[in-house]
C-alpha positions, 0 to 999 in steps of 0.5 A, a space after each residue: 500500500 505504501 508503495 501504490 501511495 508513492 506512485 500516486 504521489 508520482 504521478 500527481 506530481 508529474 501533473 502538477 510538473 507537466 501543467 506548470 511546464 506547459 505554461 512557460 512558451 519553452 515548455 510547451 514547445 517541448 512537450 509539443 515535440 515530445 508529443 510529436 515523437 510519441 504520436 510518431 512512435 504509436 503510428 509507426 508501431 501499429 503500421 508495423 503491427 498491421 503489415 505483421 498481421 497482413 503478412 500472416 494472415 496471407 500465410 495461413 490463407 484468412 
């Protein structure tokens, strides 16, 4: 339970971190970037995802 409690108290602190950040013109440029790069990162993954799948199932004929 203490463990769950620090977590919490880690994740609320990166909200907190994260708003006050976004604020300053700087932060936001950052976590506009930062935000790019995921949404790169998630849309290449599932595009690799997707040709995997494709790729399998053209092998086993679905």
């Amino acid at each position: 339970m203490k463990t769950f409690l620090w977590f919490l108290i880690g994740v609320m602190g990166g909200f907190i971190a994260a708003h006050f950040v976004s604020k300053d013109p700087r932060g936001h440029d950052l976590l506009a970037d930062v935000d790019a790069r995921i949404a790169g990162f998630t849309a290449a993954f599932n595009d690799a995802y997707r040709a995997q799948e494709a790729r399998l199932d053209s092998t086993t004929g679905n």
